[in-house]
DSSP file (Angstrom, degrees, kcal/mol; ACC not computed):
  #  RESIDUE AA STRUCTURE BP1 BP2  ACC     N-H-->O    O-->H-N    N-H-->O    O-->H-N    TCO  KAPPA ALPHA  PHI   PSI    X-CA   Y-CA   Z-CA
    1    1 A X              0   0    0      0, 0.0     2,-1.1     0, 0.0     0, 0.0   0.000 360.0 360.0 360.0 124.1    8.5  -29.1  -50.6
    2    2 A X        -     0   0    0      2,-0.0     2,-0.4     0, 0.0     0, 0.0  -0.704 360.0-177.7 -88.8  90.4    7.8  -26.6  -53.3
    3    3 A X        -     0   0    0     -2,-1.1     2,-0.1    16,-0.0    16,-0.0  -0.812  22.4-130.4-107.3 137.8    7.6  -23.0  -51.8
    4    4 A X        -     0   0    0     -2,-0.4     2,-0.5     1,-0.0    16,-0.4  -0.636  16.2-156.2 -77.2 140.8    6.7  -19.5  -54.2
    5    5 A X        -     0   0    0     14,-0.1     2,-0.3    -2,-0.1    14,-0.2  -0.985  12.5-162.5-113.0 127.4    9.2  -16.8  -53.6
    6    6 A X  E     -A   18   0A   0     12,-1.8    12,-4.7    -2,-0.5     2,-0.3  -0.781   6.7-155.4-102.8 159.0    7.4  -13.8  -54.5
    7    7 A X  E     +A   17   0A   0     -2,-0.3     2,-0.3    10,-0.2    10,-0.2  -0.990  22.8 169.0-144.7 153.3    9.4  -10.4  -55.3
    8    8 A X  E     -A   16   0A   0      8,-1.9     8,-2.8    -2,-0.3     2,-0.4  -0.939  27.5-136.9-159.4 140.3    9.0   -7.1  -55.3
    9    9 A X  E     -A   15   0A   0     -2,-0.3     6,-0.3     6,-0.2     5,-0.2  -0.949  24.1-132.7-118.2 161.7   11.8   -4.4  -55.7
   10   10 A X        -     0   0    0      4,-1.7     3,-0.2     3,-0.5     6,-0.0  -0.164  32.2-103.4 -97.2 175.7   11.4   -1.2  -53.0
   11   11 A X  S    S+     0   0    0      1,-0.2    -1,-0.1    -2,-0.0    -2,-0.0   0.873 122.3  63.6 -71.9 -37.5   11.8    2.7  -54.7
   12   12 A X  S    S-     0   0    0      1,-0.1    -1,-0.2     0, 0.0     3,-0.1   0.615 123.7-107.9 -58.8 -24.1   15.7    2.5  -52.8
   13   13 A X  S    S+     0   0    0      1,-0.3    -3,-0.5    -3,-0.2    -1,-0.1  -0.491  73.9 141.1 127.0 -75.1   16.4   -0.2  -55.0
   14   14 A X        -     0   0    0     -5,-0.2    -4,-1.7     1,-0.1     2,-0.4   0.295  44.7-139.3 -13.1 161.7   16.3   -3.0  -52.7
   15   15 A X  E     -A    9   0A   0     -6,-0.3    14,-2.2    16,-0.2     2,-0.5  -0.950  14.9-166.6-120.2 121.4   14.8   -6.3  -53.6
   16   16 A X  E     -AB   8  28A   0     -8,-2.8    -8,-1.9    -2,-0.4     2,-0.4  -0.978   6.9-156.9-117.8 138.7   12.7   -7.9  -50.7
   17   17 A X  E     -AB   7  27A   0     10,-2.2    10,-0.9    -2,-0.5     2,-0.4  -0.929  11.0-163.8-109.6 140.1   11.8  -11.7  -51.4
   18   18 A X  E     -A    6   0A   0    -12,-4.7   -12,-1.8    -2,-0.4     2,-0.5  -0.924  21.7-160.7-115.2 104.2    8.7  -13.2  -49.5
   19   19 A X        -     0   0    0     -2,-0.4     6,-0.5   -14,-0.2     3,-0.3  -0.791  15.4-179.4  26.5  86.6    7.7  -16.7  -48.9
   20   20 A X  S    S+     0   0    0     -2,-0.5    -1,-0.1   -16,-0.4     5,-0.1   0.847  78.4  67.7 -94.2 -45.0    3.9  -16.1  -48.1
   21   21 A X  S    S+     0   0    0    -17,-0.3     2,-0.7     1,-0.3    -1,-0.2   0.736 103.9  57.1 -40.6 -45.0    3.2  -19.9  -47.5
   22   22 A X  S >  S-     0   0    0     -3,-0.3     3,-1.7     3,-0.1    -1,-0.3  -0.896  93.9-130.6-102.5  88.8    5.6  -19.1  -44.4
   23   23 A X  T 3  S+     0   0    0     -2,-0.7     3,-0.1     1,-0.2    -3,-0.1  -0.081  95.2  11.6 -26.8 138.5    4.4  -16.3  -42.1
   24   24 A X  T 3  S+     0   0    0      1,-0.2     2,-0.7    -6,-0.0    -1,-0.2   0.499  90.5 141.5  72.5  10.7    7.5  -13.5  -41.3
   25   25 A X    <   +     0   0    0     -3,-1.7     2,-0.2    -6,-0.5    -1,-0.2  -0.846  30.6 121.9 -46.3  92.0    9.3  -15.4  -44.3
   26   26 A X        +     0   0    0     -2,-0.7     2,-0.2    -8,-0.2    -8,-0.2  -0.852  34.6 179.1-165.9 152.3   10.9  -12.3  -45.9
   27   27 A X  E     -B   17   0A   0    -10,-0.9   -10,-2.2    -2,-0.2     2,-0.2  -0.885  20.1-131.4-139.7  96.6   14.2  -10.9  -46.8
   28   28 A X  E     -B   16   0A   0    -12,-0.2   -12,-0.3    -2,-0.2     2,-0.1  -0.499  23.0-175.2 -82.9 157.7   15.9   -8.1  -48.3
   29   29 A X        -     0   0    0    -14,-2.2   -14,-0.2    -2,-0.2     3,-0.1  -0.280  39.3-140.4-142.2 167.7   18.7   -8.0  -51.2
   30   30 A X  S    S+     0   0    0    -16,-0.2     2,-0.4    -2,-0.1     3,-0.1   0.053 104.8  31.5-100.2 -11.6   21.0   -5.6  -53.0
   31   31 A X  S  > S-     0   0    0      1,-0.3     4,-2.0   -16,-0.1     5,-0.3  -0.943  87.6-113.7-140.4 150.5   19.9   -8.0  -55.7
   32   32 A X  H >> S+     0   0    0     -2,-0.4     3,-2.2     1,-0.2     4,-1.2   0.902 118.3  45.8 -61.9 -71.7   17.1  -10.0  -56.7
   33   33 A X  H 3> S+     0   0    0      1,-0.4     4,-1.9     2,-0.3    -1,-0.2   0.564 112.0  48.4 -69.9 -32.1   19.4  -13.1  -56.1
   34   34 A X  H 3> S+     0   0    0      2,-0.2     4,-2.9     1,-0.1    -1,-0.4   0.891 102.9  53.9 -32.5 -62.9   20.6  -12.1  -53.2
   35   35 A X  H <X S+     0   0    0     -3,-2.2     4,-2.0    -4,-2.0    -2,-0.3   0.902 117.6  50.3 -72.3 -54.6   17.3  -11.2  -51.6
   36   36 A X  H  X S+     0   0    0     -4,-1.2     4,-1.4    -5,-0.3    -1,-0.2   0.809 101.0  61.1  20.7 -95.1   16.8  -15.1  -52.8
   37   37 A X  H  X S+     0   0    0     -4,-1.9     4,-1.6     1,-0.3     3,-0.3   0.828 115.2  29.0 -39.6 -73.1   19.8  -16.2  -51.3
   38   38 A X  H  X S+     0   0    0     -4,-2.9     4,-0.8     1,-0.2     5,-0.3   0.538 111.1  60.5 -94.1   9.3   18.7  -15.2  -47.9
   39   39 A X  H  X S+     0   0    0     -4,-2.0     4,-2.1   -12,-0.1    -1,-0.2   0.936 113.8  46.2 -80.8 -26.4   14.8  -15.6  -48.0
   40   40 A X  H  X S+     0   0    0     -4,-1.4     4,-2.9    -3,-0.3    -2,-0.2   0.798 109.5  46.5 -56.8 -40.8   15.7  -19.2  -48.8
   41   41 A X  H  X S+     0   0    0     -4,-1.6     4,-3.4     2,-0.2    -1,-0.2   0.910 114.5  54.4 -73.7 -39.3   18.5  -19.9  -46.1
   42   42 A X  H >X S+     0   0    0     -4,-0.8     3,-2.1     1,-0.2     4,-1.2   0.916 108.7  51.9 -59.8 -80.6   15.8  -18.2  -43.5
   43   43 A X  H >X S+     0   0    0     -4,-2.1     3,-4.5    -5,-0.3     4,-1.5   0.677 100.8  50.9 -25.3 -70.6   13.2  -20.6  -44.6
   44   44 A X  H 3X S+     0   0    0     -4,-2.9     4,-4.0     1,-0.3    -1,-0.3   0.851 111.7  56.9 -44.7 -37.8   15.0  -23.9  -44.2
   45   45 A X  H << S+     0   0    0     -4,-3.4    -1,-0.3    -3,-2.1    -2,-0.2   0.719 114.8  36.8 -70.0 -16.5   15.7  -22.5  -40.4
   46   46 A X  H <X S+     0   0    0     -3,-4.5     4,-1.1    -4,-1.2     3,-0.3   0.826 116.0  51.3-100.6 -14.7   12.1  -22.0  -39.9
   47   47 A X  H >< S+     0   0    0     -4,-1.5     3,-0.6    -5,-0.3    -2,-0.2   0.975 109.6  52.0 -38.5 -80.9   11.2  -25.1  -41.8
   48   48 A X  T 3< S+     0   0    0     -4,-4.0    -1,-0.2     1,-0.2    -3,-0.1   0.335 104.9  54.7 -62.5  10.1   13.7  -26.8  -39.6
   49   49 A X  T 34        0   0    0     -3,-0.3    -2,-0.2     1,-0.1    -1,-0.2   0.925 360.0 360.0 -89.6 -57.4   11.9  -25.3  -35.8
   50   50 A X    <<        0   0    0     -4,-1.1    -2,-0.1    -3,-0.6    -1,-0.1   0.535 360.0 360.0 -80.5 360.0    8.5  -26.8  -37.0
């Protein structure tokens, strides 16, 4: 399964990553890779409720 992580970085700095394909998919970062890191790991856990 191929999902877009879109990204966007806040005025604080932060990086939030979104999964739109997955409602409430989103994550914030200190880093784009970060913000990644954990929209990815959240995804496979919601992946893995359905």
């Amino acid at each position: 399964m191929n999902l877009k992580i879109e990204f966007e970085q806040e005025d604080d700095g932060r990086w939030i990553a979104e999964i739109s394909e997955l409602p409430g998919v989103m994550a914030y970062g200190t880093t784009q890779s970060e913000a990644e890191a954990a929209v990815e790991a959240l995804a496979l856990r919601v992946i893995g409720r359905r």
